[in-house]
SENUNU-574817 format. One record per atom (N, C-alpha, C, O): x, y, z; residue in one letter. Coordinates in steps of 0.001 Angstrom, whole numbers, plus 500000, padded with zeros to 6 digits. Layout:
<nodes>
XYZA...
</nodes>
This chain:
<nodes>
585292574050871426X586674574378871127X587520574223872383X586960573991873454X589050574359872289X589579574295873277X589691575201874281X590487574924875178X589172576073874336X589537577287875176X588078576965875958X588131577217877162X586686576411875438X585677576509876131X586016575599877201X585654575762878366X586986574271876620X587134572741877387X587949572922878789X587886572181879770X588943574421878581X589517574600879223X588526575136880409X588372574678881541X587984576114879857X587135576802880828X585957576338881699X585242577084882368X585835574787881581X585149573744882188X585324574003883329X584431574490884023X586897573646883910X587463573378884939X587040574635885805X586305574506886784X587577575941885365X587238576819886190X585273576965886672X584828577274887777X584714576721885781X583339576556886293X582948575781887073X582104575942887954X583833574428886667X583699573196887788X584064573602889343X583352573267890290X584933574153889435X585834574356890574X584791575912891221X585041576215892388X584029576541890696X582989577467891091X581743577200891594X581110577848892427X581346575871890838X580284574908891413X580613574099892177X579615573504892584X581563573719892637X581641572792893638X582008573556894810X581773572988895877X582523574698894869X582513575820896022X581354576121896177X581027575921897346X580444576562895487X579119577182895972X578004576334896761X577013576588897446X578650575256896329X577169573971896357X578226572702896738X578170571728895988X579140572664897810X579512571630898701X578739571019899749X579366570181900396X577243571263900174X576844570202900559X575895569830899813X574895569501900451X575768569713898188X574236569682897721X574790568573896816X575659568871895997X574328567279896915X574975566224896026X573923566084895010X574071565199894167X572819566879894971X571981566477893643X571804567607892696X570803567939892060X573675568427892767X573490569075891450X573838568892890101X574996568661889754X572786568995889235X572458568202887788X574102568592887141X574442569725887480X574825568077886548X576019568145885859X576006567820884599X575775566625884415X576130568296883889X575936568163882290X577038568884881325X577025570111881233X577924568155880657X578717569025879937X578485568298878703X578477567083878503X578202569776877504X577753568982876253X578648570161874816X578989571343874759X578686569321874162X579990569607873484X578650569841872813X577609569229873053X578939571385871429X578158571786870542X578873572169869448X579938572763869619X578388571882868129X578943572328866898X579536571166866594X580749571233866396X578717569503866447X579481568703866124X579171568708864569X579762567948863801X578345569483864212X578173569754862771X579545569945861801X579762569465860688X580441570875862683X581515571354862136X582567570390861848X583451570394860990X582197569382862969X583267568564862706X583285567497861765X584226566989861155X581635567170861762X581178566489860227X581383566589859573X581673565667858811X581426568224859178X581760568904857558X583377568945857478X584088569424856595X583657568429858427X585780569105858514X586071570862858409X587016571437857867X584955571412859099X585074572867858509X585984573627859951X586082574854859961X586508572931860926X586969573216862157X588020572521862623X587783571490863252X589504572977862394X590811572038863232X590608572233864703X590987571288865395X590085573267865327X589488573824866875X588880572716867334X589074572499868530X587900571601866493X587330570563867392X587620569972868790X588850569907868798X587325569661869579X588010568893870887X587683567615870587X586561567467870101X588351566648870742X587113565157870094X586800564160871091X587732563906871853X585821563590871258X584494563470871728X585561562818872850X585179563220873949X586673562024872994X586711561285874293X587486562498875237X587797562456876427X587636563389874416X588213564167875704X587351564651876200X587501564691877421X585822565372875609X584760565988876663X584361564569877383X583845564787878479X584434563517877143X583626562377877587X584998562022878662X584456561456879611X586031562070878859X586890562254879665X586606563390881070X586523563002882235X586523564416880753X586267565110881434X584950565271882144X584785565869883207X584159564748881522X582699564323882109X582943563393883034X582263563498884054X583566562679882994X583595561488883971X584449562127884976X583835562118886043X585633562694885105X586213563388885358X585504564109886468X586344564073887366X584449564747886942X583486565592887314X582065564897887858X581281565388888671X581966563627887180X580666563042887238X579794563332887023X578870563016887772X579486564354885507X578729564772884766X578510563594883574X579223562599883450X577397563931882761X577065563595881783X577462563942880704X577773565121880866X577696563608879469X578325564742878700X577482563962877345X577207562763877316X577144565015876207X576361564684875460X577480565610874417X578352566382874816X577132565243872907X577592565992871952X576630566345871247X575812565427871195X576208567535870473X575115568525870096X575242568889869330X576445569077869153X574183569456867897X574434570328867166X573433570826867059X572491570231866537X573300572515867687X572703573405867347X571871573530865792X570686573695865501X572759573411865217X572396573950863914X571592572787863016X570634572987862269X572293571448863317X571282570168862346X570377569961863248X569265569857862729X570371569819864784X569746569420865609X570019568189866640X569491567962867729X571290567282865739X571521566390866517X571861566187867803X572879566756868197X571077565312868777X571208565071869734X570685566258870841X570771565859872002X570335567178870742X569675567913871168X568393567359872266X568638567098873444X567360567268871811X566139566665872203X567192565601873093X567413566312874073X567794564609873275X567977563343873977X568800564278874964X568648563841876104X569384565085874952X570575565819876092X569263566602877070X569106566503878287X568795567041876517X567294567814877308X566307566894878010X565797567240879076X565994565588877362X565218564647877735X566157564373878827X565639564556879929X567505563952878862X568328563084879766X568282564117881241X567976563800882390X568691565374880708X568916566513881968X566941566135882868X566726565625883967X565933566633881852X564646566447882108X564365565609883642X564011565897884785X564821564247882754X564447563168883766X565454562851885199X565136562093886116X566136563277885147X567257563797886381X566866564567887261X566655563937888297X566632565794887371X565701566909887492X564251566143887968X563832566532889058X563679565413887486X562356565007887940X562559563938888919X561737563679889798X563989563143888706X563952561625889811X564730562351891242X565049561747892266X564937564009890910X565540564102892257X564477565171892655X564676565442893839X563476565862892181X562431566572892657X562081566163894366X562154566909895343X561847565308894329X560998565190895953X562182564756896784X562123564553897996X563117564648896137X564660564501897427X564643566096897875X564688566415899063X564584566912896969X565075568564896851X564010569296898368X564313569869899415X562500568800897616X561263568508898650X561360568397899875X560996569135900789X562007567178899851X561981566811901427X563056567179902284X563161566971903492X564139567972901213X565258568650902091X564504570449902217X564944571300902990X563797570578901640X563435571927901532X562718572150902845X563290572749903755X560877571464903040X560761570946904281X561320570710905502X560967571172906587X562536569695905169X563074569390906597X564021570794907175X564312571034908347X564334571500906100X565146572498906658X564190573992907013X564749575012907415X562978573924906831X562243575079907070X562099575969906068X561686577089906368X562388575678904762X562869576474903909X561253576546903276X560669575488903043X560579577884903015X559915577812901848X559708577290900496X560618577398899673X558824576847900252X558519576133898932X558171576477898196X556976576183898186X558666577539896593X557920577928895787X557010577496894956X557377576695894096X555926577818894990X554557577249894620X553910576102894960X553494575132894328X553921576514896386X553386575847897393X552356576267897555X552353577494897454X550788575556897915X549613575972898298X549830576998899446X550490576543900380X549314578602899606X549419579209900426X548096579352901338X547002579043900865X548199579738902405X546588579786902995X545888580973902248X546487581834901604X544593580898902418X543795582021901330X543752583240901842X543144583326902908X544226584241901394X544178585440901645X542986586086902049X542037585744901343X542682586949902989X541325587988903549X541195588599902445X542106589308902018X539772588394901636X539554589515900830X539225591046901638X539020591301902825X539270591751900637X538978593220901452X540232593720901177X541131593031900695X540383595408901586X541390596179900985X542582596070902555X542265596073903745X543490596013902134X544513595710903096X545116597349903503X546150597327904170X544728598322903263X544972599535903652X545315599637905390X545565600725905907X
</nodes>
């Protein structure tokens, strides 16, 4: 709806403050309830080139969804998925180079015995 489309911007403008030096954060804006607009059961619709406007807009992806039939679902998850996996070992090797701990990282083996 329009009030969510609106409220893009302010999220946009929250993520790009928090995370100004991190260029591999995943961006995804996906319009949901295109069911409604199938059925004509919603004048509220936003239609598709304006989220796809604003995606570009941002340099996000933008997918359209429906919860409820299912459409497009699975391919918006697959798309985020494989994004997420082609920037994994960039994330890696900035994590590393900066000293930063690695969660679930091999740790050295702990002394058995009671640590009292």
């Amino acid at each position: 709806n329009w009030e969510s489309l609106t409220a893009i911007r302010q999220w946009m403008a929250y993520i790009e403050e928090s995370h100004k030096s991190d260029t591999s954060v995943a961006l995804m804006i996906i319009g949901n309830k295109t069911d409604l607009r199938e059925r004509e059961m919603s004048k509220n619709c936003v239609p598709s080139r304006q989220g796809a406007a604003l995606a570009k807009e941002y340099g996000a992806t933008f997918f359209e969804v429906s919860a409820f039939s299912g459409h497009n679902i699975e391919e918006s998850l697959y798309q985020l998925t494989t994004y997420l996996i082609s920037h994994q070992d960039d994330d890696l090797a900035k994590s590393v180079g900066n000293g930063t701990m690695i969660l679930g990282s091999k740790a050295a083996p702990s002394k058995k015995g009671c640590s009292c």
